[in-house]
Backbone as a ProteinNet text record, in pm:
[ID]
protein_1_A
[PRIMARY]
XXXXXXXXXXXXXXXXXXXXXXXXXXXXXXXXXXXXXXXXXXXXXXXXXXXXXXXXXXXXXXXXXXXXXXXXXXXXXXXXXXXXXXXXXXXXXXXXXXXXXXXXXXXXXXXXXXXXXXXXXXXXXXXXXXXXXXXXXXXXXXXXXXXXXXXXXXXXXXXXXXXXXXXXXXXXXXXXXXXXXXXXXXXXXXXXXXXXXXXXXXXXXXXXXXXXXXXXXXXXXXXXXXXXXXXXXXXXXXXXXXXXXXXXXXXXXXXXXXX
[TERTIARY]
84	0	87.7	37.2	111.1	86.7	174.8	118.3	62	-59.7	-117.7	-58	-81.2	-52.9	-140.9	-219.2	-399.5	-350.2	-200.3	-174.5	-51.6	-57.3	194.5	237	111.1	149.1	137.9	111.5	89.7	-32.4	-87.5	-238.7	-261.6	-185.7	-210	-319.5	-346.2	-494.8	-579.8	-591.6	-690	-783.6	-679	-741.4	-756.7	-737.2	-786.6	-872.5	-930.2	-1003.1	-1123.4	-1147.5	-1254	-1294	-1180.5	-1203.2	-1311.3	-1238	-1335.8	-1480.7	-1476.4	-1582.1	-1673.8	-1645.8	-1718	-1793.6	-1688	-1737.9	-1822.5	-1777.3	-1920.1	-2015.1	-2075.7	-2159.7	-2203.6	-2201.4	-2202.2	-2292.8	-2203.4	-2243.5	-2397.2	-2400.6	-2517.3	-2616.7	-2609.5	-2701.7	-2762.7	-2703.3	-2723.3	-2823.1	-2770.1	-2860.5	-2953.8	-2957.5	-3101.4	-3197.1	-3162	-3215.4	-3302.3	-3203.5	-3232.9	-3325.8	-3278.9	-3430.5	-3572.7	-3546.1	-3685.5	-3783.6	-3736.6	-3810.1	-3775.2	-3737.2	-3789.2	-3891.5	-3926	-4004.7	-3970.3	-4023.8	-4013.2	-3866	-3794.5	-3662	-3557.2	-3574.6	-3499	-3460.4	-3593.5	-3571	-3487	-3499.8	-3401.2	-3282.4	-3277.7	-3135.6	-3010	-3127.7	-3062.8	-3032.7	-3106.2	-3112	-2993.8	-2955.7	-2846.4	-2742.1	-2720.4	-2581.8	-2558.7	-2679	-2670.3	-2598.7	-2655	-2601	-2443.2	-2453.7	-2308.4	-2192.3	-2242.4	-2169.1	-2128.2	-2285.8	-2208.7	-2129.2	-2235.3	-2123.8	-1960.9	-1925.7	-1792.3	-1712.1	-1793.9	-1716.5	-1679.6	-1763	-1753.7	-1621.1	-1659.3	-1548.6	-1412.3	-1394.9	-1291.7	-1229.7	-1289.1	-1287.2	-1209.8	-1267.1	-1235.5	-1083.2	-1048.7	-925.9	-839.3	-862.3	-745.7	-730.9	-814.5	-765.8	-694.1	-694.4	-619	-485.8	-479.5	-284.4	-250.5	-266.4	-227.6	-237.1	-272.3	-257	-135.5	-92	14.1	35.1	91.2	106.6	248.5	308.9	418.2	476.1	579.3	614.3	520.1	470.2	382.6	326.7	381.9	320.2	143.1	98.6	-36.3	-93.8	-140.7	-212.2	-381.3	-439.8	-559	-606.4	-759.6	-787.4	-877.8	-839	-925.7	-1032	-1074.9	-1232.1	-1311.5	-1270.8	-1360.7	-1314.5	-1214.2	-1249.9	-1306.5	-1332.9	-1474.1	-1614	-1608	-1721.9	-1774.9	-1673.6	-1677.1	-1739.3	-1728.5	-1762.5	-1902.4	-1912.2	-2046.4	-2136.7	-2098.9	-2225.7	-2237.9	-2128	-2141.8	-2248.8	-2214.9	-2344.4	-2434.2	-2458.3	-2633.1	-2693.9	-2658.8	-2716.9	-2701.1	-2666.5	-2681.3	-2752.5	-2749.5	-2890.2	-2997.4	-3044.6	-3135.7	-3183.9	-3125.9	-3131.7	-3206.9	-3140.8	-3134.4	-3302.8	-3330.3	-3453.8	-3548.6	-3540.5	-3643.7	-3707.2	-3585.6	-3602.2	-3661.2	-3590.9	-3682.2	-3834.4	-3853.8	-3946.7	-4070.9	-4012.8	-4150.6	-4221.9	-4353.4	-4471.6	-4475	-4437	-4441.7	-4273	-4281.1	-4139.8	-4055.6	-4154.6	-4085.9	-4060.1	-4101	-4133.5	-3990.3	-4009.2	-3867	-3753.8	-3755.3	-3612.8	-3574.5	-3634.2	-3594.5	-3582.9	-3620.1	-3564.3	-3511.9	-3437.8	-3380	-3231.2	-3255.9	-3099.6	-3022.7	-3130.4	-3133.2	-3044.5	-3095.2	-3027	-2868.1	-2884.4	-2745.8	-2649	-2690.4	-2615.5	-2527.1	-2628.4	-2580.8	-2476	-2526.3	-2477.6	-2278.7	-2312.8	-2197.4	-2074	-2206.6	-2063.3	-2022.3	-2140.5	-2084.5	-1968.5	-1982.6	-1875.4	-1744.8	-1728.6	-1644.9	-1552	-1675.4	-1638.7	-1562.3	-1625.7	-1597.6	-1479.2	-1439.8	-1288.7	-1195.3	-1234.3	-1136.1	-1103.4	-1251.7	-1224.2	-1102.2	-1081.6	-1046.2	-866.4	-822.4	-714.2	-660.6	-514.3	-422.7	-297.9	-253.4	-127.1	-89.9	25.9	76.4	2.9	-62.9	-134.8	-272.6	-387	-473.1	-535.9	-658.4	-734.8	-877.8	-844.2	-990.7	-1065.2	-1139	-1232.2	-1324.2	-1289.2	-1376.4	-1551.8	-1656.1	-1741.9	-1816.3	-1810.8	-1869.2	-1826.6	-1721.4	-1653.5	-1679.4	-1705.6	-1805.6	-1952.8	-2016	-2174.6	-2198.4	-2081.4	-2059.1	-1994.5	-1961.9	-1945.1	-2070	-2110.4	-2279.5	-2361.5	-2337.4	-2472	-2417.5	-2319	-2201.5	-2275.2	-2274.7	-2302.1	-2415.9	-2541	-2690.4	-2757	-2660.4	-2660.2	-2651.2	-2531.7	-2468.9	-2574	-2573.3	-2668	-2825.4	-2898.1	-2985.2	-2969.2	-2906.7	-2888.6	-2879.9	-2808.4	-2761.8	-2907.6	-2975.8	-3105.5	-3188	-3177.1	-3251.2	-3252.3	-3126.2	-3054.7	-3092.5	-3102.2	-3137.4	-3294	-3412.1	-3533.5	-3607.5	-3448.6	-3523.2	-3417.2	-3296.5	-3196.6	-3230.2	-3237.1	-3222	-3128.3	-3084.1	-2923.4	-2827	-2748.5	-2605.9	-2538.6	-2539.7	-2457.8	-2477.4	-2621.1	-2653	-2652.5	-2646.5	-2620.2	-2464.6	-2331.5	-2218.3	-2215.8	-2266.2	-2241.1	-2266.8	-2383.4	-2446.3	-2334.2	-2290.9	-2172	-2065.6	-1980.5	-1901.9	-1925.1	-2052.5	-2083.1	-2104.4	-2132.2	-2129.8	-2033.7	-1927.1	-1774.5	-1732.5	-1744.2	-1680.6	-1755.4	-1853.3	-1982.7	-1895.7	-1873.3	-1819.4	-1690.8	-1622.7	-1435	-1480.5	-1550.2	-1594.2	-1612.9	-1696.3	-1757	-1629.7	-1525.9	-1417	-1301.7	-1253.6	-1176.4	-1263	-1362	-1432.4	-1416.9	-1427.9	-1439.3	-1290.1	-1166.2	-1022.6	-1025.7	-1059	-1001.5	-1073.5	-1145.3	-1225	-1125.4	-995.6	-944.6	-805.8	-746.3	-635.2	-578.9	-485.5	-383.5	-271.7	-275.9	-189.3	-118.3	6.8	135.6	190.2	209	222.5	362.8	487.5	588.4	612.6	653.2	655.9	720.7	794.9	838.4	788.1	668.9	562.6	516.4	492.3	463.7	292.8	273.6	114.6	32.5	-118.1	-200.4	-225.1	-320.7	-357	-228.1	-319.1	-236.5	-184.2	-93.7	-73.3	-149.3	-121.1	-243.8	-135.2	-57.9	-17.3	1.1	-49	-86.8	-220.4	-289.9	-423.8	-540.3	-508.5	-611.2	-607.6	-450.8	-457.6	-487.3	-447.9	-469	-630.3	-697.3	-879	-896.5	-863.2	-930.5	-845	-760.8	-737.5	-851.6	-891.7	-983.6	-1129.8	-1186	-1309.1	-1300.9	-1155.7	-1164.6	-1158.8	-1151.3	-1123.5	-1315.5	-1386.7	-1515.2	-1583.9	-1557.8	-1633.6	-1614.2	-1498.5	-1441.5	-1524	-1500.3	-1563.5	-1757	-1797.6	-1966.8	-1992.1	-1927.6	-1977	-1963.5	-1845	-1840.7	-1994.8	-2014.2	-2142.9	-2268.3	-2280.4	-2377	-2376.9	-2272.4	-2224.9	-2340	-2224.3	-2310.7	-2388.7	-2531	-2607.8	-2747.4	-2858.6	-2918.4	-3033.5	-3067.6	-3144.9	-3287.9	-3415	-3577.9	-3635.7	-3571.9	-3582.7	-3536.1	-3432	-3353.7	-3391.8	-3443.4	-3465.5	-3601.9	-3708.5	-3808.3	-3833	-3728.1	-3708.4	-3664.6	-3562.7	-3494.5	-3623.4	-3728.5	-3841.2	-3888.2	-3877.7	-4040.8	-3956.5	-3824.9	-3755.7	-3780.3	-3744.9	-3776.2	-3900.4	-4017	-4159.2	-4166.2	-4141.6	-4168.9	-4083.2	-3969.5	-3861.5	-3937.6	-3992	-4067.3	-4241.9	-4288.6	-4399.4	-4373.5	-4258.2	-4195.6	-4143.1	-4117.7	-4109.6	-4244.9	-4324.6	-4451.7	-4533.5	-4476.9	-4591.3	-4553	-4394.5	-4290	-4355.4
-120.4	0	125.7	240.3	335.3	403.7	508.5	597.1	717.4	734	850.4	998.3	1119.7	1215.9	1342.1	1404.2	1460.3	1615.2	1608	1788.5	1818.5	1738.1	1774.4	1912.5	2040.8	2170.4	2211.3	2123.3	2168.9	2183.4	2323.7	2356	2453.7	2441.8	2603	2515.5	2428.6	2350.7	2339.5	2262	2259.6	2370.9	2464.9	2596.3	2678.1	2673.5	2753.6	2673.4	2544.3	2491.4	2498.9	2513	2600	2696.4	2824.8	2933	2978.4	2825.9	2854.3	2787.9	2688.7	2622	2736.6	2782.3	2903.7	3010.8	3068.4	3207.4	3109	2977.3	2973.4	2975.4	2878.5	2890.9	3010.8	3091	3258.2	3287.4	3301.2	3297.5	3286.7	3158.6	3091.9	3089.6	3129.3	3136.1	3289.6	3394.7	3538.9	3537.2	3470.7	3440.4	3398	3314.7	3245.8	3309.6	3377.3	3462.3	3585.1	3616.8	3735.9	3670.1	3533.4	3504.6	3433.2	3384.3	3415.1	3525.2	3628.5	3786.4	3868.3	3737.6	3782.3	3741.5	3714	3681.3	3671.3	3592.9	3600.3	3533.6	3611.8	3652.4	3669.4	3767.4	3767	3660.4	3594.7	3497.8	3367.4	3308.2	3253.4	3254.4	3409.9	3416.8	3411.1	3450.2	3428.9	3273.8	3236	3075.4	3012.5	3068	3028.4	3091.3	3184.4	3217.7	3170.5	3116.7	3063.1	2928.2	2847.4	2697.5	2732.4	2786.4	2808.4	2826	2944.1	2941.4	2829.7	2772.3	2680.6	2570.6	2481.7	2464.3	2486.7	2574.3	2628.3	2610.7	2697.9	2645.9	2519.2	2425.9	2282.9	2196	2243.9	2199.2	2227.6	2353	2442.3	2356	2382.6	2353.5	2171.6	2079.2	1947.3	1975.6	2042.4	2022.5	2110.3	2245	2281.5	2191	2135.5	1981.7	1895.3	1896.9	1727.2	1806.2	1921.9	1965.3	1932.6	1926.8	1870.4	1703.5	1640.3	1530.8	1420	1333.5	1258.8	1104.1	1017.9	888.7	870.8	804.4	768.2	695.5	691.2	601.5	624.7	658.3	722.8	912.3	944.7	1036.4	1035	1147.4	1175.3	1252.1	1227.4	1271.3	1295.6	1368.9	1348.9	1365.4	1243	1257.3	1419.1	1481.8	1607.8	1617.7	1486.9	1528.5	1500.5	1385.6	1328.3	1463.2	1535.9	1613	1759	1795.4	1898.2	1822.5	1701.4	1629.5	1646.9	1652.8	1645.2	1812.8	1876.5	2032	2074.1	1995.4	2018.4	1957	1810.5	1735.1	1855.6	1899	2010.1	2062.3	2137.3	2267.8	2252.4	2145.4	2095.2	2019.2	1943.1	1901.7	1958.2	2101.9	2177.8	2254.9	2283.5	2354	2310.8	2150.6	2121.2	2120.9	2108.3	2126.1	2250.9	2389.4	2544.1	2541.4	2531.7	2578.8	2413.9	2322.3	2283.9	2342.3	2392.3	2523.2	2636.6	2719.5	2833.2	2846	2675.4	2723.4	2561.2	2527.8	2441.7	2487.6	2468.4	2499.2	2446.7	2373.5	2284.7	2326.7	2401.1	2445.7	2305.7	2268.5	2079.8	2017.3	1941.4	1869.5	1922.3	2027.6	2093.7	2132.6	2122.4	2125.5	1997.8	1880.1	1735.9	1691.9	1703.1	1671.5	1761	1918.6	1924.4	1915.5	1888.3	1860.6	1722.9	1646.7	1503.5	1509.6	1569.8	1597.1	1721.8	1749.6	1873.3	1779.9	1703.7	1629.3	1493.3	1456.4	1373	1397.2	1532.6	1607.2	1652.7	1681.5	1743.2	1528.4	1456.1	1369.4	1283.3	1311	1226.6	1300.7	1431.7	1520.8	1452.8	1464.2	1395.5	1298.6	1175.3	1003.9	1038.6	1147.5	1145	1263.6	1328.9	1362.2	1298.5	1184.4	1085.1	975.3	959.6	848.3	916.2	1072	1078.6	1106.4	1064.1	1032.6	929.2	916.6	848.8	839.8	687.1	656	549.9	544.6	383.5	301.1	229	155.6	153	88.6	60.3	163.4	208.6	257.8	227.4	193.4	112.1	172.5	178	260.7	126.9	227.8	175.5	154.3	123	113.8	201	155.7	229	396	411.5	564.8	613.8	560.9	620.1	614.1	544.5	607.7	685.8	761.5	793.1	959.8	968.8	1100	1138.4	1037.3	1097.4	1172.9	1056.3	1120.7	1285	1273	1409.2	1522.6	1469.2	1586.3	1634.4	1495.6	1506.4	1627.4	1606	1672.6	1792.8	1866.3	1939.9	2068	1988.7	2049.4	2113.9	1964.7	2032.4	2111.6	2146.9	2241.7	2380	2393.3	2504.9	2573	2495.8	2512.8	2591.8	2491.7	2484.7	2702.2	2700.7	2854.9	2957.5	2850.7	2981	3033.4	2926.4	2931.8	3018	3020.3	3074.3	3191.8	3192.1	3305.8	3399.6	3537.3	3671.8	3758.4	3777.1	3857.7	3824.1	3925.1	3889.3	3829.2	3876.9	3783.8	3686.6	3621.9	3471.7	3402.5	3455.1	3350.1	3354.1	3469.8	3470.8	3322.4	3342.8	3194.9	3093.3	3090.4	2983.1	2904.6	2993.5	2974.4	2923.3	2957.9	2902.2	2748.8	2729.9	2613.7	2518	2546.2	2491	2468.5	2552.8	2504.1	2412.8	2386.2	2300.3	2137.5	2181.3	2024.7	1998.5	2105.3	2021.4	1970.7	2031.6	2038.6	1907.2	1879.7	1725	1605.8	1625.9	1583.1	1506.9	1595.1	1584.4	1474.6	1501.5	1456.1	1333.3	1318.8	1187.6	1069	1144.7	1051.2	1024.7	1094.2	1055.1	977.7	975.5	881.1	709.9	683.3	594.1	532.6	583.5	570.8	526.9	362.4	317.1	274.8	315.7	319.7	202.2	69.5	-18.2	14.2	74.3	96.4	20.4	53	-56.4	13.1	23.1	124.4	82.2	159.3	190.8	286.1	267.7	386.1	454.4	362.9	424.5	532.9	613.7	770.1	768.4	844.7	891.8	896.7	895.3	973.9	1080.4	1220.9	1286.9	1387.2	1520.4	1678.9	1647.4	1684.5	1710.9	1814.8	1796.3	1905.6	2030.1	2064.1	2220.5	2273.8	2153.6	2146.8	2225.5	2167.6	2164.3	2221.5	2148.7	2177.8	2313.1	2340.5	2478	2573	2604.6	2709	2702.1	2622	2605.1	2637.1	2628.6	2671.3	2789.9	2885.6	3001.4	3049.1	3031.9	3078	3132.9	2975.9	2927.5	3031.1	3040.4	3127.3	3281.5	3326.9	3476.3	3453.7	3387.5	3397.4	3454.6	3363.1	3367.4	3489.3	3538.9	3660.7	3795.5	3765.2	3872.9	3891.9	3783.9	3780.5	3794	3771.2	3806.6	3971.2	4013.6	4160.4	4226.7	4118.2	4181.2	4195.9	4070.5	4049.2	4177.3	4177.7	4255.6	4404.6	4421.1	4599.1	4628.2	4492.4	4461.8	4534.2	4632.2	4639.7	4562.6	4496.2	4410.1	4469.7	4402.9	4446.8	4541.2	4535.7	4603.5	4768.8	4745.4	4862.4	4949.9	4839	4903.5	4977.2	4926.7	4970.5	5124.3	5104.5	5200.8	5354	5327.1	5400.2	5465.9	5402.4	5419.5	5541.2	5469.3	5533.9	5687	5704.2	5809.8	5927.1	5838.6	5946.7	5979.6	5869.1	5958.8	6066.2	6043.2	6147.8	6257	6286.4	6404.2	6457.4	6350.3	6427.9	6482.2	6400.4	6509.7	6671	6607.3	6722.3	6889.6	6808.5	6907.6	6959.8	6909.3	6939.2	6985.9	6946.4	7046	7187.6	7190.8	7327.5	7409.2
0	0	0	-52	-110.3	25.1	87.7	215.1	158.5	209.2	155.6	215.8	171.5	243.9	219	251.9	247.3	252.6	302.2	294.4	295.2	173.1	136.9	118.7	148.3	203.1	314.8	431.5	533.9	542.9	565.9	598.9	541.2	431.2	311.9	252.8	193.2	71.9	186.4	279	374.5	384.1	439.1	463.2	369.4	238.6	148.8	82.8	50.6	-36.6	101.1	235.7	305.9	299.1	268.9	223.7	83.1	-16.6	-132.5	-89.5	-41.7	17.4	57.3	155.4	244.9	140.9	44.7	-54	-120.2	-155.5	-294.2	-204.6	-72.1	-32.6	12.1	84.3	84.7	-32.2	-177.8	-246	-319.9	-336.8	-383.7	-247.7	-109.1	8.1	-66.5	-62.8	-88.4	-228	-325.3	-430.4	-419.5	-359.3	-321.8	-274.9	-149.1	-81.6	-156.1	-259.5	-382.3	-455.8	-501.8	-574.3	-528.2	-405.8	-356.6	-323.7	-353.6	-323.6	-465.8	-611.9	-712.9	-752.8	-849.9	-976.5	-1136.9	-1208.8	-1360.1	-1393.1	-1468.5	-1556.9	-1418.3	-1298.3	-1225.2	-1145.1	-1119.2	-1010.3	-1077.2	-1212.7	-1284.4	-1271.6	-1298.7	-1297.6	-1165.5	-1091.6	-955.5	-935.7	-945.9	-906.3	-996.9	-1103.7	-1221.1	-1133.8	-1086	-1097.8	-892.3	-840.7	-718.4	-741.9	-820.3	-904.8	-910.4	-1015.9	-1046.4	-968.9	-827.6	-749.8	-651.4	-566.9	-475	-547.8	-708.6	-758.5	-780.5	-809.5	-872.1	-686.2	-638.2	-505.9	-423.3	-443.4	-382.9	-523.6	-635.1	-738.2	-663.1	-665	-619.4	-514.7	-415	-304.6	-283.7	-346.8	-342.6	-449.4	-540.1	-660.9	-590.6	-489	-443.5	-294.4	-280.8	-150.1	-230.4	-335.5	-426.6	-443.5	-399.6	-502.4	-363.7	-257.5	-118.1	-110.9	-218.5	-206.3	-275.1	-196.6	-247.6	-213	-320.1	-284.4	-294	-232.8	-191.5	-318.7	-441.2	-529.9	-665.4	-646.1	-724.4	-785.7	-966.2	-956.2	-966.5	-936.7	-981.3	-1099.3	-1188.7	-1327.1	-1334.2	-1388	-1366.3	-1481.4	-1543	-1687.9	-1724.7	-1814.4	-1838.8	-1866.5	-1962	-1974.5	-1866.2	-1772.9	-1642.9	-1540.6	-1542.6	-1441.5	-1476.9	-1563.4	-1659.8	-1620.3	-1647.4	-1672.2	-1518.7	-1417.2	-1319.9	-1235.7	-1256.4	-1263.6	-1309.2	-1431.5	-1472.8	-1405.6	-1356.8	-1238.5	-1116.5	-1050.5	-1003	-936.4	-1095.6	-1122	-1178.2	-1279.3	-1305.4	-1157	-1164.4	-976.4	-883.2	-861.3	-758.6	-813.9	-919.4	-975.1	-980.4	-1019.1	-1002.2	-834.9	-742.4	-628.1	-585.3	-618.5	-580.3	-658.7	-769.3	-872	-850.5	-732.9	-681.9	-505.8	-476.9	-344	-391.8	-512.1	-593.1	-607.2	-665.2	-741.8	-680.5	-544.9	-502.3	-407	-483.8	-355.2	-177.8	-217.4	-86.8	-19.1	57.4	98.4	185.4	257	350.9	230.5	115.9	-2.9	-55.7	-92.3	-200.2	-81.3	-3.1	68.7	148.1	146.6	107.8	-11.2	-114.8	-271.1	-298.2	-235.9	-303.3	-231.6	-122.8	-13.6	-88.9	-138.4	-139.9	-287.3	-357.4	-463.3	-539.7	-431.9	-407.7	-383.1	-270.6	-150.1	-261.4	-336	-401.4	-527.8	-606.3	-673.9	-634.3	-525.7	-399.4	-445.4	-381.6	-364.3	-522.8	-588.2	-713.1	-784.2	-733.6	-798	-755.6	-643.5	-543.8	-621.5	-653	-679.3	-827	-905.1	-1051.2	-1038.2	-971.3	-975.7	-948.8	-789.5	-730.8	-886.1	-982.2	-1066.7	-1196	-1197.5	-1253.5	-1213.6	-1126.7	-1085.4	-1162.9	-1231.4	-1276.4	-1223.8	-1179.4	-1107.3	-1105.9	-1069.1	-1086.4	-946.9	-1011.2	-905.9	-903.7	-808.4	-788	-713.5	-690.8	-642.6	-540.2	-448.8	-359.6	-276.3	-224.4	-102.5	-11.1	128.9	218.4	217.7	177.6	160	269.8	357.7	501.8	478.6	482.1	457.3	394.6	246.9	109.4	140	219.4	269.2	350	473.3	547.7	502.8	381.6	283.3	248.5	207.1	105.9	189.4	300.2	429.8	444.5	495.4	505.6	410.1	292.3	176.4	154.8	199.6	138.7	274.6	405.7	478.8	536.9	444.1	470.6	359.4	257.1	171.5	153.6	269.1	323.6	429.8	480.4	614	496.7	411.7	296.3	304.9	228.4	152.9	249.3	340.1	487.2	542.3	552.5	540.6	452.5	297.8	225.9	262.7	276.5	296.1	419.9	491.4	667.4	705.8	650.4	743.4	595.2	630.8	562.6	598.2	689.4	775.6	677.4	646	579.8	681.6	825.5	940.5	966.9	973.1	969.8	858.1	712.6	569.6	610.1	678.1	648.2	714.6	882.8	961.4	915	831.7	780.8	684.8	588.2	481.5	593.7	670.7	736.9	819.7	826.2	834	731.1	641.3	496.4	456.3	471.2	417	507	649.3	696.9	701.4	678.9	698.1	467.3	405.7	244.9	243.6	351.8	362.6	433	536.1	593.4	543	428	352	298.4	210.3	86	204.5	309	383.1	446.8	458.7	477.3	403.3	227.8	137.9	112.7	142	96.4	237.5	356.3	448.3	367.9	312.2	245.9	120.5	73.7	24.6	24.7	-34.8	5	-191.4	-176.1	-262	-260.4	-399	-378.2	-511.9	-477.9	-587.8	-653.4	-799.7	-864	-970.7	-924.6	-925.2	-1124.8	-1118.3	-1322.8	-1408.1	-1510.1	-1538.4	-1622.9	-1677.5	-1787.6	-1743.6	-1860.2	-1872.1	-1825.8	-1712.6	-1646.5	-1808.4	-1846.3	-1917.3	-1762.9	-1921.5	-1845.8	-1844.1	-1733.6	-1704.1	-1554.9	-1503.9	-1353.7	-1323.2	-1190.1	-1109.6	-1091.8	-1196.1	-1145.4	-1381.4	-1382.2	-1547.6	-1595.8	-1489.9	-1499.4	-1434.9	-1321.2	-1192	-1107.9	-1085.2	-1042	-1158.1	-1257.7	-1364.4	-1339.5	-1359.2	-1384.1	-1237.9	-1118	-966.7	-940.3	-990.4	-1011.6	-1108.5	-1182.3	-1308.7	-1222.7	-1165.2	-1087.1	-917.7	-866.7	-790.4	-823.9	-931.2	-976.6	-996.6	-1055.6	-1084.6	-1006	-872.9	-768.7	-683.7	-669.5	-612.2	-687.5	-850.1	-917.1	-893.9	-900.7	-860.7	-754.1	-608.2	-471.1	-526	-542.9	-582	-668.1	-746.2	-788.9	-738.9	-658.2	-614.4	-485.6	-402.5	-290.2	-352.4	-441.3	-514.1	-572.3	-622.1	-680.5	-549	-580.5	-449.7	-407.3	-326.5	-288.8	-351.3	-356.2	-394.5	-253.8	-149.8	-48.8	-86.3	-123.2	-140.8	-248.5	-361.9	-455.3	-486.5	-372.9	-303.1	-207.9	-170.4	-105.5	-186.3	-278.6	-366.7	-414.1	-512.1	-576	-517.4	-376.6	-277.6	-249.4	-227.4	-218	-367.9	-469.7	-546.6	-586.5	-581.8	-584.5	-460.8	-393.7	-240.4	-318.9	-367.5	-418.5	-558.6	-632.8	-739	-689.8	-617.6	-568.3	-462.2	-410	-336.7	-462.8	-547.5	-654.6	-742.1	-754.3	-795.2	-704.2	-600.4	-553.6	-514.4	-488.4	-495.9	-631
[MASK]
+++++++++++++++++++++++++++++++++++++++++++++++++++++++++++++++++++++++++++++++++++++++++++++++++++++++++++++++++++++++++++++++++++++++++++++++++++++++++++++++++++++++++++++++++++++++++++++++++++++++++++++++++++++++++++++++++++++++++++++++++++++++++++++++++++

């Protein structure tokens, strides 16, 4: 068996693939929030760029945990199309998740199908990045440890939802998000303890990009995204605000008419 090693930087990936963890959720909580107190065209879009985010962040989040990862005798390669392929489960199943919270009548009903389906979304992402690992050697998992992730995720996800449906405070979605990153950072380190590595030493050339080929350039990319849209969202003004704005300038234009 190969010795694994979960943070060959120390606690620089740990703690920054939480960090991303944390902003996407943030993120996509704030959106949510925004598009339940839309309608039409807006509320869509909210719910799209909510997807996208916790998506992009839970991606993030699990690929800057893997550049901290290492096997002993072994390099690591990872295939490109399975880990895209892997990004997109993502964010279509966390979308389908977010726009069955959006948009179900039954608020209990849609925040169990849609935890159920985030959650799952969350770990298949997981299984289909781990599958897209290349190395000399074998690849196995604990069974128990891999049901023991899912629960982790289907969990962690409904609590998300759970948040977006009931907290409105930027201070309680921030907490909320900080709990979210650590119940996904849980989640990701659950499913690598589930994981044993038998080396199979070689001098044949890896398929596939390395993860400073690949993986970091694309979670530099995915983290500039996310940085740039909280920014938007941040200076974007809530239906409250923009309510208010309204009601300010009718009061300033009757104030002038009647001057």
């Amino acid at each position: 068996m190969g010795h694994l090693d979960h943070a060959a930087y120390g606690w620089l990936t740990p703690v920054l693939s939480y960090v991303m963890a944390s902003i996407g959720a943030a993120l996509g909580l704030r959106c949510t929030v925004r598009a339940l107190a839309a309608t039409g065209a807006s509320r869509r879009n909210w719910l799209l760029t909510a997807a996208s985010a916790i998506g992009t962040g839970i991606w993030t989040m699990h690929f800057v945990a893997m550049l901290g990862f290492e096997v002993t005798g072994t390099e690591i390669h990872y295939n490109v199309p399975l880990t895209i392929l892997s990004l997109l489960v993502a964010m279509l199943v966390v979308g389908a998740g977010v726009f069955a919270v959006g948009y179900g009548k039954d608020r209990g009903r849609s925040l169990v199908l849609g935890g159920l389906t985030t959650g799952l979304g969350v770990a298949s992402m997981h299984y289909l990045g781990m599958a897209a690992l290349r190395l000399h050697g074998d690849v196995s998992y604990d069974p128990l440890t891999v049901g023991l992730s899912v629960v982790i995720a289907v969990v962690a996800a409904t609590a998300a939802l759970w948040a977006a449906l009931n907290i409105k405070s930027p201070v309680a979605v921030a907490i909320a998000s900080l709990v979210m990153g650590a119940a996904v950072s849980s989640m990701h380190y659950t499913g690598m303890m589930a994981v044993a590595v038998s080396v199979s030493p070689s001098d044949t050339a890896l398929p596939g990009a390395t993860a400073m080929q690949f993986i970091f350039p694309l979670a530099v990319g995915l983290g500039s995204y996310l940085f740039i849209t909280a920014a938007f969202v941040a200076l974007s003004p809530t239906a409250d605000e923009r309510a208010a704005s309204a009601s300010a300038q009718h009061l300033g234009d009757h104030a002038v008419a009647a001057g």
